[in-house]
VEXKOL-361616 format. One record per residue (C-alpha): x, y, z. Coordinates in pm, whole numbers, plus 50000, padded with zeros to 5 digits. Layout:
BEGIN
XYZ
...
END
This chain:
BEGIN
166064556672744
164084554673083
166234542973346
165144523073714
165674527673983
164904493474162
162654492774460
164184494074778
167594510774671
167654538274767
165984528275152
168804504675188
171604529475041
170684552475328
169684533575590
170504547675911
170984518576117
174034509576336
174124474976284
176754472276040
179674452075938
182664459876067
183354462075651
181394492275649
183764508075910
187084506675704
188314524675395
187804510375080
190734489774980
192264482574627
193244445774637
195434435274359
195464396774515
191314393574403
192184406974044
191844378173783
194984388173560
197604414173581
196424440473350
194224461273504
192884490873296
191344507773653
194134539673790
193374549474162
195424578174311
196724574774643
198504595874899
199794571775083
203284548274976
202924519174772
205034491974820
206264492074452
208544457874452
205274440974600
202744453274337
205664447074019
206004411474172
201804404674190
201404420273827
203904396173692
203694364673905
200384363574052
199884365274385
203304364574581
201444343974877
197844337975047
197774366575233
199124389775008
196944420474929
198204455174839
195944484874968
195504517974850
193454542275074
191414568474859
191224605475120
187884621575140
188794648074949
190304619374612
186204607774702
184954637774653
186754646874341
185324618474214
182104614174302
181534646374152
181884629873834
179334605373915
175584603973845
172884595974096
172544561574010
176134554274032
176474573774352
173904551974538
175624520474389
178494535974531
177274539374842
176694504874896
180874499074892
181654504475259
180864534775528
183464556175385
182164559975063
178474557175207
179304588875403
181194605275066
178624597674851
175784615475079
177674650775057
175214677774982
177664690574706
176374659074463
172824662174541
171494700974475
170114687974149
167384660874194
166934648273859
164754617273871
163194616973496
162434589173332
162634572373688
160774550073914
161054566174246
158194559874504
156964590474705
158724573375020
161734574474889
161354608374717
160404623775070
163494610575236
165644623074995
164144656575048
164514651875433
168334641775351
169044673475101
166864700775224
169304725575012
168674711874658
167824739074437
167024719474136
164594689574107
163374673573792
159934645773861
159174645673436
157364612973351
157714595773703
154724579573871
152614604874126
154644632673999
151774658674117
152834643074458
156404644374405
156004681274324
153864690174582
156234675074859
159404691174655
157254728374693
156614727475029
160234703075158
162994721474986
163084758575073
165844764874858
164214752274550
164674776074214
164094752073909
161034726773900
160804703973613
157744680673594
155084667573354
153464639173166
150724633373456
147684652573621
148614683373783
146014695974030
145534730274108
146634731374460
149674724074317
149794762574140
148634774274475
151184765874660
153904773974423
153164809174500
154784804074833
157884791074713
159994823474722
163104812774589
162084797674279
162994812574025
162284785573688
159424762673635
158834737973340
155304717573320
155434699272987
152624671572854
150534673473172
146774675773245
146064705373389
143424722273575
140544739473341
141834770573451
145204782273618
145844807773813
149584814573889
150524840174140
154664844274224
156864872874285
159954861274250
159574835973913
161784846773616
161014812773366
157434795573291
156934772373032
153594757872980
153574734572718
151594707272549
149424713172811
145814711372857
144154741273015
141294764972896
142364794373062
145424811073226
145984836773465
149524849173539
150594872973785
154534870273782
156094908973795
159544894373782
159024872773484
161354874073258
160294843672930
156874829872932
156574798472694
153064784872622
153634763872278
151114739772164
149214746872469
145224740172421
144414772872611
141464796472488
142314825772702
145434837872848
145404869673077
149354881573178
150014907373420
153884905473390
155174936173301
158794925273326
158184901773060
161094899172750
160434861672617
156574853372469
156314818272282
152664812072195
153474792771900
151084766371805
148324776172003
145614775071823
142664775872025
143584815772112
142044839371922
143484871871780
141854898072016
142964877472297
147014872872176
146914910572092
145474920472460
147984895872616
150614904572436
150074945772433
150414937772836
153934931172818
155464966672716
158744953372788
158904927472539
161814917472338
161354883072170
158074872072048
156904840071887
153494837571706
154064813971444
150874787571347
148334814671499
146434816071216
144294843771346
147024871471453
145934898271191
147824929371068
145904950271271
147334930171591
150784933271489
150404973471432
149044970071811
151854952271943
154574973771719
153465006571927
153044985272282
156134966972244
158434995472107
161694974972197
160534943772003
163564930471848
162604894571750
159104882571595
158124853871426
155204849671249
155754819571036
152604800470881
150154835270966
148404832470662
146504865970767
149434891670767
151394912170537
152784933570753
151144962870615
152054996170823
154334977671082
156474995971191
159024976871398
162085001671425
164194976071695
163444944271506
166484923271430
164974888771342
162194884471122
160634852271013
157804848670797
157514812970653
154644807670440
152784838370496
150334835970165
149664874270173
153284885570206
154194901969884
156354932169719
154434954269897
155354941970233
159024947670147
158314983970177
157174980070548
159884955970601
162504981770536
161015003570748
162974981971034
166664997771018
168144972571221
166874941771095
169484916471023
168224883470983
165344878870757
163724848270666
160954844470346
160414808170298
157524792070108
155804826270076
154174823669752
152644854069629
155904873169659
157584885169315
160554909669407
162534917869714
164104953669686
165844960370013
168074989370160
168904978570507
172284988070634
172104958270905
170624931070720
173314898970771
171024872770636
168484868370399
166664835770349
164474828870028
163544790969997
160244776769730
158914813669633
157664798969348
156674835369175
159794850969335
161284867469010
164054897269117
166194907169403
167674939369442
169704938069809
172294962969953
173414955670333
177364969270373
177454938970625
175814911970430
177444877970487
174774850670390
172434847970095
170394814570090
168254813569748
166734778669640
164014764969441
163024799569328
161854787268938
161094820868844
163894841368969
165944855268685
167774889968812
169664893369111
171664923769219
173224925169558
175754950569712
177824940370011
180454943170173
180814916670388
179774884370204
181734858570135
179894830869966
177024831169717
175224800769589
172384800869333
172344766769260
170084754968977
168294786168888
167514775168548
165984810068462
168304829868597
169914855968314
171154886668509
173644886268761
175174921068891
177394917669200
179264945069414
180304927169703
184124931669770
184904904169998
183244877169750
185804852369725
183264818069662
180824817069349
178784785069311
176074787569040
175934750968936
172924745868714
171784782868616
171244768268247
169554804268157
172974827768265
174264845367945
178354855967865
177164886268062
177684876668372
181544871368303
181694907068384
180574906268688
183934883768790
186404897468575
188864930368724
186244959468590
183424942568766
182584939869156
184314912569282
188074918769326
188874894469570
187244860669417
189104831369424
186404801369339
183884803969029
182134774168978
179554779568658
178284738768611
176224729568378
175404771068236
174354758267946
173744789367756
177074800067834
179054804667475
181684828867490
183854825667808
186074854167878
187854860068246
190454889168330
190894881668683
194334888568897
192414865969207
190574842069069
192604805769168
189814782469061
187054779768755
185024751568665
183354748768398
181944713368364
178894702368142
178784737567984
178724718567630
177744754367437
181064771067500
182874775767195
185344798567329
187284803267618
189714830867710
191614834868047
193764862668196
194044848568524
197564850968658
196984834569001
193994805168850
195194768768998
192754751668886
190344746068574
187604717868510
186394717968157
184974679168187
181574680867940
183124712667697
183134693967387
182174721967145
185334742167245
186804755466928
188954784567061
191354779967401
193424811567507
194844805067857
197424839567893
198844834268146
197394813668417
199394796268754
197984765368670
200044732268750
198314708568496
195714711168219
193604679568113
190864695867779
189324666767813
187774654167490
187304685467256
187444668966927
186434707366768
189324730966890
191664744066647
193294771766815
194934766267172
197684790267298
198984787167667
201294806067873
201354788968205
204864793268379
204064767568640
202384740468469
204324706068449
201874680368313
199414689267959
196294666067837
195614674667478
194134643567400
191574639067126
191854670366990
191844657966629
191514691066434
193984713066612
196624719766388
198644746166557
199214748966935
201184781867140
202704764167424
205044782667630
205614760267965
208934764868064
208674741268355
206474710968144
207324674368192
204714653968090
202854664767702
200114642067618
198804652667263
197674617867161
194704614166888
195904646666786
195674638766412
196104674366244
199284686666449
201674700866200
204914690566142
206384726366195
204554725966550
206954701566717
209664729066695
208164755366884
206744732267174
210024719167228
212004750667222
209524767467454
209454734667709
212954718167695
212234701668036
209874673367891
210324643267986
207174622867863
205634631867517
202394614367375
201474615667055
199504587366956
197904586066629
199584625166515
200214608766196
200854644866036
204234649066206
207054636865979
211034638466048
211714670566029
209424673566356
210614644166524
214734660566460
213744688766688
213424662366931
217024667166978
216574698267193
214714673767499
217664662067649
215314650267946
212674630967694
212404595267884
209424584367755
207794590167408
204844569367246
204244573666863
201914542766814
199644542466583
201534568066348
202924563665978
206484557666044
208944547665800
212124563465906
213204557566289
216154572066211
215674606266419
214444590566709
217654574466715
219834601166641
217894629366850
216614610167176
219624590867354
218164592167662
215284575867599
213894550167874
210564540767685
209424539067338
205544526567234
205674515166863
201884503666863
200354494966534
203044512566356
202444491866060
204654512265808
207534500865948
209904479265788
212544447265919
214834470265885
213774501766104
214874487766385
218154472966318
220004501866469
218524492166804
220434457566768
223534457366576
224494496066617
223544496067024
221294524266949
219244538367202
221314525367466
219444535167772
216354523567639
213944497667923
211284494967781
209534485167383
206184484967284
205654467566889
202174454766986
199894449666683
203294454066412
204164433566109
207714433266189
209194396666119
210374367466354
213824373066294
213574409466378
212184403466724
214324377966776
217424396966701
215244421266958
215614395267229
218944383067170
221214413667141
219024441667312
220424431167663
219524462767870
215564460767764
213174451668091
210094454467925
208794444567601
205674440267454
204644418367106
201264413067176
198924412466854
202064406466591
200804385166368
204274375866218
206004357966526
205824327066530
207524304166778
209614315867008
212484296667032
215294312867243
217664282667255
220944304867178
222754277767280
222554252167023
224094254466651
221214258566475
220534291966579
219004310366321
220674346566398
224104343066371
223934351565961
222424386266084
225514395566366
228204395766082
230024374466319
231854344366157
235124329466200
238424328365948
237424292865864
233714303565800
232104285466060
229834309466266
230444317166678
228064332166894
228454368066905
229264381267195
225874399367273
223834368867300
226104353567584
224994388367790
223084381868107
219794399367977
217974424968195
214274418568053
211604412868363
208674412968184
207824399367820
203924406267691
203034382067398
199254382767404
196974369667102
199724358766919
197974336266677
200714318066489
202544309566772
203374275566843
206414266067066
207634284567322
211004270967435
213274292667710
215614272667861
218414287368110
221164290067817
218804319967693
220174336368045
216664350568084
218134357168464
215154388668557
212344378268345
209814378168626
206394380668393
205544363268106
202224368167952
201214339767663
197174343667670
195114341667410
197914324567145
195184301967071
197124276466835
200174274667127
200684238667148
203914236467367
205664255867665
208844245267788
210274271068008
213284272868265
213584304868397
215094310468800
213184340268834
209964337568677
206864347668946
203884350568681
203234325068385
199724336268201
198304311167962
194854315467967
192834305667657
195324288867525
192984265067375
195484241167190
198214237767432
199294202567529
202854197467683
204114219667984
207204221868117
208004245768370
211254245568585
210744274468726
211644274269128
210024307069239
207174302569036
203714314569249
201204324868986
200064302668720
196774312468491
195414282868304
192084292668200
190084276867940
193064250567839
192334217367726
195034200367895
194134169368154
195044165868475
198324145668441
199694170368233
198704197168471
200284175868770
203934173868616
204104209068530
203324220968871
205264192569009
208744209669001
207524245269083
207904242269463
206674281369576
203714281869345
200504295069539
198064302869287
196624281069028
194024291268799
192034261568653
188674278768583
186774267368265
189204234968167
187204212068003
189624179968127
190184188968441
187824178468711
187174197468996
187704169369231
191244165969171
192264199869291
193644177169628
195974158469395
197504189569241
197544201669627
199524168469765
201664176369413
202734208269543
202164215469877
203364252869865
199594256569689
197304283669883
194674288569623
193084268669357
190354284069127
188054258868946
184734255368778
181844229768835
182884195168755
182574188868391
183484157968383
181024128568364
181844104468652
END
């Protein structure tokens, strides 16, 4: 962002004149009288006493009269410490404060560095800051106006100057004249200037030159103490150096230079160290074979985009660095030369096109680099010290061996003809090969204990979709994943310290041996085809078998498991049930769903979880609930889904023997069980917080008015009197515990009447939707918070007395508006009221229902439907 410097500043900043204000002859003050409020986020360190009663009374009063003001004197020395902080811009504003900070602000200390760029700074003003700082060292004029002015008068001002920056205008050649006479500078940048046809630069004492994006012809440079010459994307044709101190050459990008004139320039700098070449087209081999016996200390080269080389008999013993990106004639054969450089250890092959194989023996390599070889096919590497392998977009590459020591991490990702991978690296702890769709069972040798990797902790194999037969003995390995690799059929793991497994996408598994493994929890995913599964896992707690409809026998030996979810599990044997709970007595929640093969000699051995809390056997062929009775006491939840073989009386221990006593919650969604049954449910099983009836096509209305005399459940309590008149047993006069009651798409449901004699004291949630023939609600519950009744389509009369009351879902119901209005009438915290999609209720009137009940926050409505 080019910053201004406004004309005039800096004149008046440092103005000289004696005619001030007497202002300008005090110390700047810190008034806390002229502050607008009392917080004041700016901190100024004093050394003198502050009147602390004074300054608490102005920060909390205002100002304590009309004279008041509170000063702080900042020393010199505070100044200095901060100025130092400062930039130039702010130290001139600075300036203009008062004569102490003028006089601060001017201190030599603050202005060695001129740095002006990207500023407009007149040659006036440029001079008499020279005149002012005759010590700066460093001064920077890039992309200012007249900067071949401003860098003449900087040469020949400042005779301390060391590091000139300038560009982006004309340069004239007096300007590299007098340079030369500048004896203590020691760096010089010219960047995106117009320069003289030719230069000639002549300085003894210069260590840095950069030349670049310049436009020049020809250079001469005489600098023996030059240390890094840098002449990128310059347009020169001829460059002549006579610096024989020279370690740094960058002649990248310049095209114009032909390759008899780079190799006699560079061939003049014996002591040469670092050398950059790359988009000279022209450099040959023969020119690098010059500048390999010249420059015998040559350590780093880059010849990147040299379409001419291949590095034929170059024989670089001190290289280090190598780059060669998209060099079209580097191929197999140059890897022979290459190795000829012992100490190379950073080598970089990108884009080169025509190379096939990469056998390497170097002892120092660190890095290797191999990114779009299109025809690169095999890599044979072995570096002891060997720490980073970067290998992408290589479509033909299908062996790689590597020996190291040192690495750490390998990624091949999506080498889709990759088949042979041989690894001796024994600090490998990270494997990513994500994609390599051609890898074979092979390469599971490679990680397990016999192989070369004893330290590996991650393996992740994505997607290896010829994978087929996995098999891992590994004492380190902590995490595998196998996702997407939907050709594995088997799957075997020693792997005592494995966390961790994925095995999202296996859906062909047939065989799953996990002995043993440290894993915590196990989800197969969906692998509808396994038939054998055996696990020893000491440390797992939670097991997803879900969907694994043909297994019929399962090893399970999980000492520590809570939570077994074989749902869907349709072929699990009876005699399996046994085993899994005698090896895992700690189970609390068991799943399984639709395992219609397990009868009641399975669910007995139940018995032996005395911590089971939670079990679901929906959608099973249960007769006989007898067992679950007798075996699971402690039982907290029980899902009955769709368990359509059971009969009115399966239940009954639950409500006239108090069976299951520390049961909360029932789920008989989609049943055939009969009204009376569920109302016995409701009336006598007092401790119950949940239940759910949604889907039972046999309930029909729900009439919980214990309180009259024509209840219709006394003749099941066995509860009369001597005279044979009946009394209310004493269950149904229980405060009940249930909070939420679920009775969705209940078709032949009616009537719903709950007034406060059914001492419905918790029910908080009460879901009616879709009980599309409901005609009336009439409900008085004290602690009811949700009422659903969405598509009730035939409901006509509601009657809510229900003081707490907030949520109310009405969609698609065919009541009008008055109706609406005297329900919500008495509920006085309702602040929700879903109207969407009711045909007779116009959108208009949501005020009314609003004025109704002002506790109302958010009505939801459709577009008027109403004609007017």
């Amino acid at each position: 962002m080019a910053r201004t410097m406004e004309e005039g500043d800096l004149m008046r900043v440092w103005s000289s004149s004696d005619a001030e204000d007497d202002s300008y002859h005090k110390r700047a003050k810190v008034s806390l009288a002229d502050c607008p409020s009392a917080s004041m986020e700016r901190t100024v360190a004093s050394s003198s006493r502050t009147d602390t009663t004074d300054m608490f009374f102005c920060q909390n009063y205002g100002r304590k009269d009309d004279d008041f003001e509170v000063r702080i004197d900042l020393t010199d020395d505070l100044l200095h410490v901060v100025f130092s902080l400062l930039n130039h811009v702010d130290l001139c504003r600075s300036a203009m404060v008062c004569r102490q900070w003028r006089l601060a602000s001017t201190h030599e200390d603050f202005w060695k560095v001129l740095n002006f760029e990207n500023m407009s700074i007149s040659i006036e003003q440029f001079e008499n800051m020279c005149q002012r700082y005759p010590n700066a060292t460093k001064v920077n004029v890039y992309v200012v106006p007249a900067v071949n002015d401003l860098a003449l008068k900087a040469a020949t001002t400042l005779r301390n100057l060391e590091v000139l920056t300038i560009g982006n205008g004309h340069i004239s050649e007096n300007f590299f004249q007098i340079l030369g006479e500048c004896n203590r500078l020691r760096s010089v940048t010219i960047s995106e200037a117009i320069c003289p046809q030719e230069i000639h630069l002549s300085h003894d004492q210069l260590h840095k030159l950069k030349i670049r994006k310049c436009s020049a012809l020809r250079l001469s440079i005489r600098c023996p103490q030059l240390r890094s010459l840098s002449l990128k994307r310059s347009n020169m044709k001829l460059a002549m150096l006579n610096c024989p101190l020279l370690q740094h050459l960058d002649i990248a990008s310049c095209h114009k230079l032909q390759d008899a004139d780079i190799r006699s320039a560079v061939t003049s700098c014996p002591q040469l160290e670092s050398l950059d070449v790359s988009n000279c087209s022209c450099v040959s081999n023969e020119t690098l074979r010059e500048i390999a016996q010249a420059c015998a200390g040559l350590g780093i080269l880059n010849a990147s985009y040299c379409s001419n080389i291949s590095f034929e008999s170059v024989h670089l013993p001190m290289l280090t660095v190598l780059k060669l990106h998209r060099c079209e004639r580097i191929t197999s054969a140059s890897m022979t030369w290459i190795a000829d450089s012992p100490a190379l250890e950073v080598l970089e092959l990108d884009n080169c096109n025509m190379l096939t194989t990469v056998a390497l023996h170097l002892s120092c390599l660190q890095s290797l680099i191999l990114i779009n070889c299109r025809k690169f096919a095999e890599l044979n590497l072995q570096s002891t010290v060997l720490s980073s392998i970067t290998i992408a977009n290589c479509p033909a590459l299908r062996r790689v061996t590597v020996t190291s020591n040192a690495l750490r991490r390998l990624a091949l990702k999506k080498q889709e003809n990759l088949t042979t991978l041989v690894l001796h690296c024994q600090s490998l702890q990270e494997v990513d090969l994500s994609g390599c769709k051609s890898l074979s069972n092979t390469v599971c040798e490679s990680f397990s204990d016999a192989g070369g990797c004893p330290y590996l902790k991650s393996l992740i194999l994505d997607n290896c979709e010829s994978l087929t037969e996995v098999r891992f003995c590994n004492s380190s390995l902590s995490s595998l994943s196998l996702v997407g690799c939907r050709a594995v059929t088997s799957l075997e793991l020693t792997c005592p310290r494995v966390e961790q497994i994925c095995l999202d996408g296996c859906d062909n598994l047939e065989t799953a041996i996990f002995k043993p493994v440290a894993l915590r929890s196990l989800n197969l995913g969906i692998c509808s085809k396994l038939s054998v599964l055996s696990i020893e896992a000491p440390y797992m707690v939670s097991l997803e078998l879900k969907c694994c409809g043909v297994l019929s026998e399962a090893s399970i030996i999980c000492p520590l498991l809570t939570s077994l979810d074989a749902s869907f599990c349709g072929k699990l044997r009876d005699d399996c049930l046994p085993a899994i709970t005698a090896s895992c007595p700690l189970i609390e929640c068991l799943m399984l769903t639709s395992c219609s093969s397990i009868g009641s000699d399975g669910f007995s051995s139940l018995k032996g979880l005395h911590n089971l809390t939670v079990l679901d056997l929906s959608y099973t062929c249960l007769m006989n609930l007898e067992p679950i009775f007798k075996s699971c006491i402690q039982l907290k939840v029980l899902k009955l889904q769709a368990c359509k073989d059971l009969t009115d009386s399966s239940l009954e221990p639950l409500y006239k023997e108090g069976a299951l006593s520390a049961l909360e919650e029932l789920d008989l969604s989609y049943g055939t069980l009969c009204q009376t049954v569920i109302d016995n449910l409701l009336a006598c099983c007092a401790h119950l917080t949940h239940l759910n009836l949604n889907g039972c096509v046999n309930m029909h209305d729900l009439e919980l008015d214990w309180g009259s005399t024509n209840v219709r459940l006394l003749d099941h309590f066995g509860v009369y009197s001597s005279s044979g008149s009946t009394q209310e047993p004493a269950e149904i006069s229980t405060n009940r515990l249930l909070k939420n009651l679920s009775c969705v798409g209940c078709p032949n449901i009616m009537k719903v009447l709950m007034p406060h004699a059914a001492r419905f004291y918790h029910l908080s949630s009460l879901n009616l939707s879709l009980c599309v023939n409901l005609k009336e609600v009439d409900i008085a519950c004290s602690n009811l918070v949700l009422l659903r009744l969405s598509n009730c389509y035939s409901l006509e009369v509601l009657k809510l007395g229900c003081p707490i009351l907030s949520t109310l879902f009405l969609q698609s119901c065919k009541m009008d508006e008055a109706g609406v209005e005297a329900a919500v009438s008495g509920c006085c915290s309702l602040e929700t009221l879903d109207l969407r999609f009711c045909s007779k209720i116009s959108s208009v009137s949501m005020v009314r229902f609003q004025t109704v009940c002002p506790s109302l926050k958010r009505v939801f409505s459709s577009p008027n439907l109403l004609q007017d």
